[in-house]
N, C-alpha and C positions, 0 to 999 in steps of 0.2 A: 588474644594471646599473640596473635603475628601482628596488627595494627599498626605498630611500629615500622614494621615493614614494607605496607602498603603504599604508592604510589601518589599522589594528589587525587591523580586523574581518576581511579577506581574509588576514590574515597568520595568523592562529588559527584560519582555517576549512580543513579538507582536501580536496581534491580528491575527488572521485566514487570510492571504491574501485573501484568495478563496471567505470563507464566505462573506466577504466585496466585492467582487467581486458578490458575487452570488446573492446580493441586486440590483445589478445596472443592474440584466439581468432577474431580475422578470415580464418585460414588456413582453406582448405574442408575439411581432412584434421583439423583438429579439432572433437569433440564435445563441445559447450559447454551445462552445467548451471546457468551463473552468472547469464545475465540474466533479467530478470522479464518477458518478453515471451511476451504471448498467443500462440497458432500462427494463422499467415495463414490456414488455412485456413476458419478462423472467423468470417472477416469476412463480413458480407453485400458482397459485391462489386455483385451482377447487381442488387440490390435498390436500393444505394446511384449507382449509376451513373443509375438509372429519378426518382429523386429531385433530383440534380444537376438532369436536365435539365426534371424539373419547378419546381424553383427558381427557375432563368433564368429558365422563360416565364412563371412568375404572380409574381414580383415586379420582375423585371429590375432596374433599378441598386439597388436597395436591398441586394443581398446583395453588393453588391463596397463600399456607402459604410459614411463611419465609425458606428456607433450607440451607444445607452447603455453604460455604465459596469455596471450590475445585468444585463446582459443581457438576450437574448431573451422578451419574453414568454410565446411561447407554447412554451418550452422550460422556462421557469419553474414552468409552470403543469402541464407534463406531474410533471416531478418532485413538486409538490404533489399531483399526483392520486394518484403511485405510492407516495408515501410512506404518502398514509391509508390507500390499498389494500392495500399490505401490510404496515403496521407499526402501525396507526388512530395515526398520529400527527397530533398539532394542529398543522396549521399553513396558514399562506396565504403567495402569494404574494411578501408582505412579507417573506419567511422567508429565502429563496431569494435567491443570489447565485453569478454563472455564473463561472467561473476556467479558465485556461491550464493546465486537468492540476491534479489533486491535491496536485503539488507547488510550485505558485503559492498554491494554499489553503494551503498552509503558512509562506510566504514573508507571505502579508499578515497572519496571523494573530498571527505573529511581531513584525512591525512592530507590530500595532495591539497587543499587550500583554506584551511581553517586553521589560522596562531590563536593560541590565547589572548580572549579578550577581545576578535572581530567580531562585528554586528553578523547576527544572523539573523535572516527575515524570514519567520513561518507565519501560516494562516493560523487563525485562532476561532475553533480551536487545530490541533493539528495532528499528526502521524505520530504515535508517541513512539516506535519506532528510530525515528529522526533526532526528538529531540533527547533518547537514551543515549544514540551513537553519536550527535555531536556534545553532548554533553562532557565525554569522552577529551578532546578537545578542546574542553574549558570555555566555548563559544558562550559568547551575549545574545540571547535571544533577543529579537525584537518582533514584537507582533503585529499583525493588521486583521481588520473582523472580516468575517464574513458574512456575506447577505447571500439571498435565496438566490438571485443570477451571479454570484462570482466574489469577488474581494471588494469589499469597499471603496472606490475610490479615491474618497476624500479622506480617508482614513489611512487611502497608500500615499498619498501625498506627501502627507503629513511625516508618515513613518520615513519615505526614503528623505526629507528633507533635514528630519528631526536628526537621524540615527546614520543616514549613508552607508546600507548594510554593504558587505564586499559580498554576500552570498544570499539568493531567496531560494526558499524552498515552497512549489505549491503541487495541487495534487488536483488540476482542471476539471476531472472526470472521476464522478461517482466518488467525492474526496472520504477520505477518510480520517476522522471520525462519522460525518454527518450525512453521506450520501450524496452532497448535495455538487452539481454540475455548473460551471461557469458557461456562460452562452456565449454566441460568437459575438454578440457587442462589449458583454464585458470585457472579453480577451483581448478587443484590439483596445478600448482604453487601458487595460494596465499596460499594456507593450507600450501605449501611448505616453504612458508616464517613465515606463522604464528605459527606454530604447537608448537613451542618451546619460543613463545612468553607468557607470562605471564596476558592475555588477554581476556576476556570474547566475544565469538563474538555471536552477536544477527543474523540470518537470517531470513528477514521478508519477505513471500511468500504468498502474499493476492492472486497473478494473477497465480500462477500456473499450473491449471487447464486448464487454458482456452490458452492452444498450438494448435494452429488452423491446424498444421500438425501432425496426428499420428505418429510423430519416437520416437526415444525411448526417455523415461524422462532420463536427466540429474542429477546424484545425489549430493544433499547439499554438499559442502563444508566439509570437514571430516568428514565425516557421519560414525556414529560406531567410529570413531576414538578418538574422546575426550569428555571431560567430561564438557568444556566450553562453549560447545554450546549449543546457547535458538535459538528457532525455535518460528517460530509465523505464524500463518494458521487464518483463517475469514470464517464465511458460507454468511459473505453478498454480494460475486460476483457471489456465485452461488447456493445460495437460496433466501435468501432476504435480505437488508440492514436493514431493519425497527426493525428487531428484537434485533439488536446491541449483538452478540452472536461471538464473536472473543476466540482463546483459546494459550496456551506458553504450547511447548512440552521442559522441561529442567530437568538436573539431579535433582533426589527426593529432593537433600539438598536444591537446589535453590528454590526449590518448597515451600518448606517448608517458606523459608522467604517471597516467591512473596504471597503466603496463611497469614501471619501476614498482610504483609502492604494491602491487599484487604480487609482484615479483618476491618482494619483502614479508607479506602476508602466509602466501601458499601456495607461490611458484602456479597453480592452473586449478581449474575448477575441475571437478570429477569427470575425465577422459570417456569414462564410461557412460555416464551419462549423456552426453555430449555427445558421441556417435549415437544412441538410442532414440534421443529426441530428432536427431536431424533423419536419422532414417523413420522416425514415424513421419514428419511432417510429408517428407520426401515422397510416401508413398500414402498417404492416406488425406484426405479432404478433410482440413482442420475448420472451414467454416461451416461446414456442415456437422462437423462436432460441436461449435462452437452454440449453431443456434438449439441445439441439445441442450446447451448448459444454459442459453439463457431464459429457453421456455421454461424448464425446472426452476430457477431463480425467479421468474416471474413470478411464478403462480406460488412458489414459497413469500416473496414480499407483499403479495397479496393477502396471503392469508393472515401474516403478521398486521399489515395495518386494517387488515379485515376485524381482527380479532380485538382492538388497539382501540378502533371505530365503537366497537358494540361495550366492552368491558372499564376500559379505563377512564376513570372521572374527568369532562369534560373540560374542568381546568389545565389536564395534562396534555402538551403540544408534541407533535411528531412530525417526522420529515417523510415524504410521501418519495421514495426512491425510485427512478429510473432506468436503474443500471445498477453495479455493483453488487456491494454484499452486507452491508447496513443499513440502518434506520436511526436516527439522532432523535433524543428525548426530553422534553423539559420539564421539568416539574415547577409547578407554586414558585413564585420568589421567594425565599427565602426559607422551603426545605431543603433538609440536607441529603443528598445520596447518600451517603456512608449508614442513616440512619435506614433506610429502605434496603438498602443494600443487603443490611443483618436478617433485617425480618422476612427478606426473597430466601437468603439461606436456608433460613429454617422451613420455608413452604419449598424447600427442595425444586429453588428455579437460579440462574444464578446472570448474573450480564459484567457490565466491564462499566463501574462508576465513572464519571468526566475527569478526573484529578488529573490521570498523566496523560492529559490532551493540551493538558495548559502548560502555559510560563507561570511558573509563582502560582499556583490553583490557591485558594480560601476556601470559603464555603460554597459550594458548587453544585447545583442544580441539576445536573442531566447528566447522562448515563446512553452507551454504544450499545445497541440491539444489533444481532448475527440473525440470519434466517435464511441462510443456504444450507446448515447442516442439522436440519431437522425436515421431520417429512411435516405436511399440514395441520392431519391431529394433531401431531407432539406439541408443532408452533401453538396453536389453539389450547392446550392445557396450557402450556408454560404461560401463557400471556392471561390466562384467568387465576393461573397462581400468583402471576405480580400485581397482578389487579387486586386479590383480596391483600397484598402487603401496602399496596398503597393506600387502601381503607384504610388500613393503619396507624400510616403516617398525618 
């Protein structure tokens, strides 16, 4: 009926795969692998409740009125301190700009440098997140594969010679769809290929935290080395989602623009939230929460490729995870997900098919496995219920 009235840009943009997914596994009788939600059990609760009501009383109406655009200061500032801690990256508080979830940082970043019709370079496959919000945008995806250490590199060769994106987007650490981690050799040949490219590259690092083995961190992608790179960090894997508190560490100048078009968006991210998180951090030992959440993620991806190992027909290929909050899957060449898809529904188990991972998907083989927001057994039935679906197929 309204159609007529709609916009280009909503007309070529798709709906949420996930979310529309996430309706059909509202029933409690299903066991649902498909959304990317951390497990409640994770939250500091009793910590963040002790903080609220420190809030109210040492600032009162300040945490309910409107405030800046760049956000919280002293939220700014923690993030600068964590970042030199643990990556010696340069930077100060000028760097730093607060957002609505990581997927706001992607919506302004959009705005501030995507016309209709630039190349844009994602992994393949990729964030389907990314490629909803620059779709928005009207953006030319262009892809590169990925392999088990990182991005292809003959295959980025090719890409930035082919296509000369003005923007890439990759996900270094624990990526998402597949789990899978680029090493410190891969990283310094793509920088290698890119350094002198003409290129804005975005590295978005929602899972990095959560490396289930203490070796050493891995550092970004040119890091200190250029002036092109937007970095993007989340507190919602390992504080809470609910608060929607994601933030873009980029040079001051970029800032400066991604501060207009937020401006344009929604003037500041929730004020209240914003004092709450900065005061839990402030007073409570976030890495020591931190490795809470990732012995609980361990022993939950454990049990998924445990369970993956014993059930699923040996044709079927899986990504052995290190960190994060997935597991990537492939079936047979030339089964279809959509058809396994149906018959998981009906064994009342449900996952997130490959389609909105790709540019242009076809027939498509593999499928996003979650396994932070279930306990061991649950993981362990659901994965014997997709087992007997893919007898099936």
């Amino acid at each position: 009926m309204f159609e007529k009235f709609y916009s280009e840009r909503i007309k070529n943009t798709p709906s949420s795969f996930i979310r529309e997914i996430l309706k059909v596994t509202q029933s409690p009788d299903i066991i649902s692998f498909a959304g990317g939600l951390p497990n409640p059990i994770s939250f500091p609760q009793e910590e963040l409740k002790i903080s609220m009501n420190r809030i109210a009383d040492k600032y009162g109406s300040k945490i309910y009125q409107y405030s800046t655009t760049l956000g919280l200061d002293s939220l700014r500032q923690y993030i600068v301190d964590r970042y030199k801690k643990l990556w010696g990256m340069n930077i100060t508080i000028d760097n730093v700009i607060i957002t609505t979830g990581s997927q706001q940082a992607l919506d302004l970043i959009g705005k501030v440098f995507v016309n209709e019709g630039d190349n844009v370079m994602v992994e393949k496959p990729s964030y389907l997140g990314l490629l909803q919000s620059f779709c928005l945008f009207k953006a030319n995806f262009v892809t590169t594969k990925l392999n088990e250490d990182g991005l292809d590199i003959e295959d980025l060769k090719n890409t930035l010679k082919l296509h000369k994106p003005k923007v890439a987007y990759l996900i270094p650490n624990f990526q998402n769809p597949t789990g899978l981690t680029y090493t410190k050799e891969n990283r310094e040949k793509v920088f290698e290929c890119i350094k002198d490219e003409d290129m804005i590259l975005i590295q978005d690092d929602p899972y990095g935290e959560l490396r289930f083995e203490d070796n050493e961190r891995i550092p970004y992608i040119g890091m200190n080395q250029s002036d092109k790179n937007i970095y993007l960090g989340s507190f919602s894997k390992i504080v809470t989602p609910g608060m929607r508190l994601g933030y873009i560490i980029a040079h001051k100048e970029i800032i400066k623009e991604l501060e207009t078009a937020k401006q344009a968006s929604d003037l500041h991210s929730n004020i209240f939230g914003q004092y709450l998180i900065s005061d839990y951090l402030y007073n409570n030992d976030l890495d020591k929460h931190i490795e809470k959440i990732k012995a609980l993620y361990k022993s939950q991806a454990k049990a998924m490729t445990g369970a993956m190992e014993e059930y699923f027909p040996k044709t079927v290929k899986f990504t052995y995870p290190k960190g994060g909050m997935f597991t990537w899957v492939t079936l047979e060449e030339g089964k279809d997900v959509l058809t396994l898809f149906d018959k998981a529904i009906n064994k009342k188990v449900a996952f997130v098919p490959g389609h909105p991972f790709y540019v242009n998907p076809d027939k498509v083989n593999t499928l996003r496995l979650n396994y932070t927001n279930a306990d061991s057994e649950t993981i362990k039935e659901g994965i014997m219920r997709l087992s007997e679906a893919l007898k099936e197929i």
